[in-house]
N, C-alpha and C positions, 0 to 999 in steps of 0.2 A: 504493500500500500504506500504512495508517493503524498505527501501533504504537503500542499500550497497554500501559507498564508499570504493572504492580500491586506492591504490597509483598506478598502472597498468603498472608495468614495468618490467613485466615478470615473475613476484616472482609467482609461483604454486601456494605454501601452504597459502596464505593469501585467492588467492581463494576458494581454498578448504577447509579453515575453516568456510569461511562464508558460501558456497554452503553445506556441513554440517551441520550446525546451521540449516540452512532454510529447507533443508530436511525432520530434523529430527521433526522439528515444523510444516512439514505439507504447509508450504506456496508454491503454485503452482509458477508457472514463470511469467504467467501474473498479480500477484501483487508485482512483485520487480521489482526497479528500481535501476540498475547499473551505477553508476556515480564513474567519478575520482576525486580522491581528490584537490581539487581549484577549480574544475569546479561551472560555476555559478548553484545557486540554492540549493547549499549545505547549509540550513537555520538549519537545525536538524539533521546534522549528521547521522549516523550510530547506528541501532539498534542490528544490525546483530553479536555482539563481544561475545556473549552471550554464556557462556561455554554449551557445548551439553551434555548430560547424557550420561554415560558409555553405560546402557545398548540399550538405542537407538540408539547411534553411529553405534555399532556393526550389529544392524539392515539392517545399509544404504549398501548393498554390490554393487561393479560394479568390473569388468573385468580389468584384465592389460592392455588389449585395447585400453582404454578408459582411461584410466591413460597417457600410452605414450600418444596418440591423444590428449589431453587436458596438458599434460607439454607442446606440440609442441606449439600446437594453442594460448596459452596464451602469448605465446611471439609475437604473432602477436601485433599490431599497431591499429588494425582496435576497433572502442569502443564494438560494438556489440557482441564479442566474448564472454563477461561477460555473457549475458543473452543467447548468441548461447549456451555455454554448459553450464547452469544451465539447460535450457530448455531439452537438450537431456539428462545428471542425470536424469530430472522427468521420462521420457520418459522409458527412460531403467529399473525401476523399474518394468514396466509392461511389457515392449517389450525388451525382453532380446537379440534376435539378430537383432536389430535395426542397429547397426554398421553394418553389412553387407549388407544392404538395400543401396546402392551407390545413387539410384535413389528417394531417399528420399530429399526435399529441405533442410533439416538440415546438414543430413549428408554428401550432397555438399559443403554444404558450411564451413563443418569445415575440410572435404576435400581440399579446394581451400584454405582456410588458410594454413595446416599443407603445402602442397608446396609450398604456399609463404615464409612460416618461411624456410625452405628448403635450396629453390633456394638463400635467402639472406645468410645462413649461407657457400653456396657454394661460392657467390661473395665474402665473408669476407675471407675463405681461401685461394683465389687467386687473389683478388688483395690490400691486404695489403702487405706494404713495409715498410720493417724496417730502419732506419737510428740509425746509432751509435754515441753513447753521452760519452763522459767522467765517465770512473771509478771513482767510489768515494768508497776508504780503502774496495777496495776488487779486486783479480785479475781477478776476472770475467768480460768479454767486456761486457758491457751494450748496449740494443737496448731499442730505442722507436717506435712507429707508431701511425699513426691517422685515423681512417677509419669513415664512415659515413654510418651505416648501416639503412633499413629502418623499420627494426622491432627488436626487443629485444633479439636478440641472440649471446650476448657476451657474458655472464658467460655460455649458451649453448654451445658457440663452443670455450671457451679457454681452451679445455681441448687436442683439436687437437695440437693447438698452444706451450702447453706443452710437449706431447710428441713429437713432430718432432723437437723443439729448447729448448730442454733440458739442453742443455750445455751455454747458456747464460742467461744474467739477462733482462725482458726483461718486456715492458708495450705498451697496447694496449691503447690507451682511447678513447672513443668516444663520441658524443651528448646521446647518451643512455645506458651509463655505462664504464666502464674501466676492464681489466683483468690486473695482473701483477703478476708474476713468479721469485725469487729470487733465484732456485738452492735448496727449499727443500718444500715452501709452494708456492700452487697458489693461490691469491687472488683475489676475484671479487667485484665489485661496480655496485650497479643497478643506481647511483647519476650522471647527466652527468658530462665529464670530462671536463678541458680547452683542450685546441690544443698545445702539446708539438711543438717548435720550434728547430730544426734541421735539416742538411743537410750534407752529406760527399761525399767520393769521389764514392760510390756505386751508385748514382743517374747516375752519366757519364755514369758506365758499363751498367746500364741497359738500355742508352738511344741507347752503342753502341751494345747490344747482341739485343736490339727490331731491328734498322737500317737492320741488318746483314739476320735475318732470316724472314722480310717481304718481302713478293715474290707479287712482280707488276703486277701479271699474275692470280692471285688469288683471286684478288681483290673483296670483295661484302661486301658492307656497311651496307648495310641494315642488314644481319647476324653478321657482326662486334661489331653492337652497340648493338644487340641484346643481343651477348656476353657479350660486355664490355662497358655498357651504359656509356652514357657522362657524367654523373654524377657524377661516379669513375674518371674520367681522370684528374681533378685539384689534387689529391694525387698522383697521378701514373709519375715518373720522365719522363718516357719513353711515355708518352700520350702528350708532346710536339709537339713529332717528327709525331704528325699522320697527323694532316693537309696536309702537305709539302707533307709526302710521298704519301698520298691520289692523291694530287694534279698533282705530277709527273709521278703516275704508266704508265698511258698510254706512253707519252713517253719516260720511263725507260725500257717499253716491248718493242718498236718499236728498241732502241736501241740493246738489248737483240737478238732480232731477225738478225737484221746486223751483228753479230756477232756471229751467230750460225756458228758452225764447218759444212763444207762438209764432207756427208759422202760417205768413201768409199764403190765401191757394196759389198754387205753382201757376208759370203763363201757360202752362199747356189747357190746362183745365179751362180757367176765364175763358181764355181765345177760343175755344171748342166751342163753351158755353153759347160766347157772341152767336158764332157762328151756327148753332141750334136755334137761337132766336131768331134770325135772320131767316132761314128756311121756314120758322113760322108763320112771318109778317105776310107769306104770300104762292102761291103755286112755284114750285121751278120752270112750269111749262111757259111761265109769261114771263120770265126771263130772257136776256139776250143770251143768246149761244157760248158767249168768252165768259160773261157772271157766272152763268152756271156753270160752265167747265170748273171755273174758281172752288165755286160751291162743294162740288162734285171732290176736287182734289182737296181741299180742308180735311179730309175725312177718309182721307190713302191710309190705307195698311198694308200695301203692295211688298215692303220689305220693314225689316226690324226699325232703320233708322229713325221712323215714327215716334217710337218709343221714349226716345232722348231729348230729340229736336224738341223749342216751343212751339211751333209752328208750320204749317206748310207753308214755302213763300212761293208762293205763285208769280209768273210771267206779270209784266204790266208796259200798257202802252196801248194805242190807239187799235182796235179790231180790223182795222183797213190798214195798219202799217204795210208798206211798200221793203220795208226793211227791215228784218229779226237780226236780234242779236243774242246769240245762246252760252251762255257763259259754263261752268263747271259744277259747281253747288251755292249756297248762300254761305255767308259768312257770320259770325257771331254779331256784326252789327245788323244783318241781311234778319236774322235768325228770330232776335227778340223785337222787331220791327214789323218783321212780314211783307217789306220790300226789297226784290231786287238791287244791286249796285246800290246801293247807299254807302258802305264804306269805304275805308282807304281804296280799293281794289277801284268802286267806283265812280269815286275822285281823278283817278288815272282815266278813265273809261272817258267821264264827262269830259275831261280836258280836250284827251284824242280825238273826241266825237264833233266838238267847238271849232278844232281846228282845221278837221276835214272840211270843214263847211256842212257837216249835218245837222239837220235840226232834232235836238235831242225828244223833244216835244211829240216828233212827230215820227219815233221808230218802236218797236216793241222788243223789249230783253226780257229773256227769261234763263235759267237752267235747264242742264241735263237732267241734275237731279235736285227735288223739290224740299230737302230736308239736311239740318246742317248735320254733318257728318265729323264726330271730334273726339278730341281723348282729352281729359282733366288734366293740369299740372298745378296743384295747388287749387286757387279760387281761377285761374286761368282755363279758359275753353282751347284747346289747338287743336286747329285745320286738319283735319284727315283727308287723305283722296279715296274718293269713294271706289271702290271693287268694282271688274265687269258686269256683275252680278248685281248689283245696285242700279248701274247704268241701265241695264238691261229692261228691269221691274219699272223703270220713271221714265222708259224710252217711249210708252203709251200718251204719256200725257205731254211730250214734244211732240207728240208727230198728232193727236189735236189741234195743239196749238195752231200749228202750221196750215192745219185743213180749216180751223176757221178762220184765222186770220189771213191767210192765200198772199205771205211776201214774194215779192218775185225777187228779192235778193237774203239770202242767208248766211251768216257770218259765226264762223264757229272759233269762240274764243280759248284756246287751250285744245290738247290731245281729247280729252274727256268727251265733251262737246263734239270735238268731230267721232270718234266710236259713238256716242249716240247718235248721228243724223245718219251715218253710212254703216254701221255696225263694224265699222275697218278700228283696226288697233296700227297705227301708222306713226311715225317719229315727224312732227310738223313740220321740221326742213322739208322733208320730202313735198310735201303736198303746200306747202304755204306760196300763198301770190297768184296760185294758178285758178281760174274760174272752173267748178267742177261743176257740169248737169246736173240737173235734179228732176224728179218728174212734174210736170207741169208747166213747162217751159223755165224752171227756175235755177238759182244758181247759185252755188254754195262755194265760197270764200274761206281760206283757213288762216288764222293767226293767231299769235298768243296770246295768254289771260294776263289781265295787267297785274294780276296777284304775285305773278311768278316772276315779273319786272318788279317789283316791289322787295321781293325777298333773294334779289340778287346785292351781297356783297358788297363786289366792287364796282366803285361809281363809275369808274370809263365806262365798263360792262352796261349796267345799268342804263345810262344816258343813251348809249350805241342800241338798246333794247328798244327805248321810250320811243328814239326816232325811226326805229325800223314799222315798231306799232303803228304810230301816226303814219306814217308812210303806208301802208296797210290799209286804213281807213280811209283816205286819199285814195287809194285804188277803189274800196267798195263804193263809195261817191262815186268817181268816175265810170265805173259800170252801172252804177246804176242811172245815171246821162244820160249813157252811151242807149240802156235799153228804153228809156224814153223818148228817144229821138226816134225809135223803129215805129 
C-alpha cells in the first residue's frame, strides 16, 4: 500500500506530481491511500515525492479534458477526489474515451464535483461585498471583503475579480485562502485568512437598493434560498433587511393592490363602441359604397393583428381619386388616431406630394394592411413588418378599395405595398420608376415608404433617398398628364 499525503487545498500540480510518480511506477489505485496532511494516521508519511524518469513521464499521456476536469474537481472539498481521479488517470490509459461515458459511476461523480466547484465559484462572484479601508501612501481606494466559500476556488476565481475591479486595491480573504490585487500583481494564498474588520457607508446603499427593488408579489422562499443560501447572509449588509421584508410581503401586496390605478376602457373598446352606434343611427344599404366598406373593415378579424391594434385605420380620401397611394401598415400615430399618414412617415409623404405638384386634397392613401403591427419596449410601441400572411388576409380590402374608388394611377409605397397589389415579393430596385399594367387600363408605380427614409442613419444617404422619392412622385404627376391628355 503507497500513501500520499496532500496538503489539499486546491493546489493541481502537487497532485499531479504524485498521481505521476504513481503512474509511472505502475501502482494501480486500489493500493494508495490518499490522506491530508495532519490527518490522523499519518505515522510514515509520504513515499510518493519520488522524482519520475524523463522518459517514462512522457509515456503517461491524457487529454486537455481531463486536465480542465481534474484543475476543477481538485478544488473540491470533498477527500475522495484524491483517489476519484487517480483512479480515472489509471483508467484512461486503456479507455481513452472514458470521459464521455456520463453514465459511468466515476465519471459522475467527478461530474457532480466539477458543478459543485462551479456553482460555489458562481456564489463567490455575487455575493461578495467589498467595504472600503483606509489608503495607506498610495492614491488608490483600497477595498476588503470576507467570503466563506465551501470549496477551494479562490485563487480559481480571483482572476474574474481582477478584471472587473481593476482600478482599485483590493483583498478577498477567506477560511480557504485569500486573493489580493494591488494595480499590477494579483496574489493568491491557498493558507486561510483572519476576517478583515470593516464597514462604510456602502453597506446603507445596498440595504436601500435591496429594500427598493424586492417586489412582495414575487415572493418564493424556497427559490430564494436556493439562490442565496442562509449561509451567505451574515456577510451580505442587505440580508438584514430579508426577515422583515419576508415577513411583510403579504400585506405590502394587499396594500399594493388598494392602491392600484383605475383603468380607463382601452381605445379598442370606445372606438368599436362608436363604431356600433354608428351602424345604429341608420341602414348600411343607404350608405355610400367607400362609408360602408369603412364600416365593414372596423370590425376585421381577418388575422390576429386585431387583437393589439386600437383600431382599424382605414384608406381616406376623395371616392373619385384619380390617384391611390398605398402605403405599408399605420403607425403608432396612424394607430391611436385612425388616420392614415398623419405621422412623421406622413410629414415626408405630404412634403413629397406639395412638391410634385399634387394636390394632397384630392388623392386617396391607404395600406396594405389595416392594423398597426408592433412589439413593446418598455411604455414604447415599435414598428413590426407585417408577414406575407398578414399581407395576404388585408389584400381583400385593397383590392375594394381600388374597385370602388376606380384610380387610374397607383402608387405603391414600400416592398409590402407592392406584394399586396401584384402578390410578387420583389427587391424595389428592380421594379421602381417603371409604369406597370394593371387591369382596367391602370397603372401601378413603385417607390419607397418615407418611413424607411426616415430611419436611414446616414444623412448623405438619407437626403440622396428624400430626392430620389420626390423624384418619384414627379414621375406619378407626370403620368398621370401624360394619361389625361389621351
Amino acid at each position: 500500500m503507497r500513501t500520499v499525503t496532500l496538503e489539499g487545498r486546491g493546489a493541481f500540480d502537487e497532485w499531479r506530481d504524485a498521481a505521476r510518480a504513481l503512474l509511472g511506477d505502475g501502482v494501480v489505485p486500489e493500493q494508495v491511500r490518499w490522506q491530508l496532511s495532519g490527518a490522523a494516521g499519518d505515522l510514515f508519511g509520504s513515499d510518493a515525492g519520488a522524482p519520475v524518469p524523463r522518459e517514462r513521464a512522457l509515456e503517461i499521456a491524457v487529454s486537455k479534458a481531463f486536465i480542465e476536469a481534474a484543475e476543477a474537481a481538485i478544488c473540491h472539498s470533498e477527500p475522495d477526489r484524491f483517489s476519484l481521479l487517480y483512479r480515472i488517470l489509471w483508467r484512461l490509459q486503456t479507455e481513452r474515451s472514458l470521459l464521455q461515458v456520463r453514465s459511468d459511476p466515476d465519471v459522475a461523480d467527478l461530474v457532480r464535483l466539477i458543478k459543485n466547484v462551479r456553482r460555489d465559484s458562481h456564489k463567490m462572484k455575487a455575493f461578495v461585498r467589498f467595504r472600503e479601508v483606509a489608503a495607506m501612501q498610495t492614491k488608490r481606494r483600497r477595498f476588503v471583503a470576507w467570503f466563506e466559500p465551501e470549496h477551494f476556488i479562490v485563487a480559481r476565481t480571483a482572476g474574474f475579480f481582477q478584471r472587473r475591479f481593476t482600478d482599485m486595491d483590493w483583498l478577498i480573504a477567506t477560511p480557504k485562502g485569500s486573493a489580493a490585487w494591488n494595480g499590477q500583481e494579483l496574489k493568491t494564498s491557498r493558507e486561510p485568512a483572519a476576517r478583515p474588520e470593516a464597514e462604510d457607508e456602502t453597506d446603507e446603499l445596498w440595504r436601500t437598493y435591496f429594500a427598493n427593488i424586492f417586489n412582495p408579489a414575487r415572493v418564493k422562499i424556497r427559490a430564494m434560498q436556493s439562490e442565496m443560501p442562509k449561509k451567505y447572509w451574515k456577510n451580505m449588509p442587505e440580508a438584514s433587511l430579508i426577515p422583515d421584508l419576508i415577513a411583510g410581503a403579504e400585506r405590502r401586496v394587499q396594500e399594493m393592490a388598494a392602491r392600484e390605478a383605475s383603468q380607463p376602457p382601452a381605445f379598442h373598446e370606445r372606438l368599436q363602441a362608436q363604431w356600433r352606434g354608428r351602424e345604429e343611427e341608420g341602414s348600411s344599404t343607404d350608405l355610400p359604397p367607400l362609408v360602408r366598406l369603412r364600416q365593414e373593415a372596423a370590425s376585421c378579424t381577418r388575422c390576429p393583428l386585431h387583437c393589439h391594434a386600437t383600431q382599424t385605420v382605414f384608406g381616406e380620401g376623395p371616392d373619385d381619386a384619380e390617384i391611390m397611394f398605398v402605403g405599408e401598415q399605420p403607425g403608432d400615430t396612424e394607430d391611436l388616431a385612425g388616420r392614415p399618414f398623419i405621422g412623421p412617415a406622413g410629414q415626408v409623404f405630404d412634403e413629397a406630394v406639395e412638391a410634385a405638384g399634387i394636390d394632397r386634397s384630392q388623392v386617396y392613401v391607404t395600406n396594405a394592411v389595416k392594423h398597426f403591427k408592433y412589439e413593446r419596449r418598455g411604455k414604447r410601441r415599435i414598428h413590426m413588418r407585417p408577414d406575407a400572411g398578414e399581407v395576404a388576409r388585408c389584400r381583400w380590402w385593397v383590392s375594394k378599395e381600388i374597385e370602388v374608388v376606380q384610380p387610374r394611377i397607383v402608387v405603391a409605397l414600400g416592398a409590402t405595398a407592392y406584394l399586396s397589389l401584384t402578390g410578387e415579393s420583389r427587391p424595389i430596385a428592380e421594379v421602381r420608376g417603371m409604369p406597370i399594367p394593371m387591369q382596367d387600363n391602370r397603372m401601378l408605380l413603385v417607390t419607397t415608404h418615407p418611413s424607411a427614409i426616415l430611419r436611414m442613419p446616414d444623412p448623405d444617404l438619407k437626403a440622396r433617398s428624400l430626392a430620389a422619392f420626390r423624384s418619384d412622385l414627379g414621375d406619378a404627376k407626370r403620368l398621370f398628364d401624360t394619361l389625361h391628355l389621351r
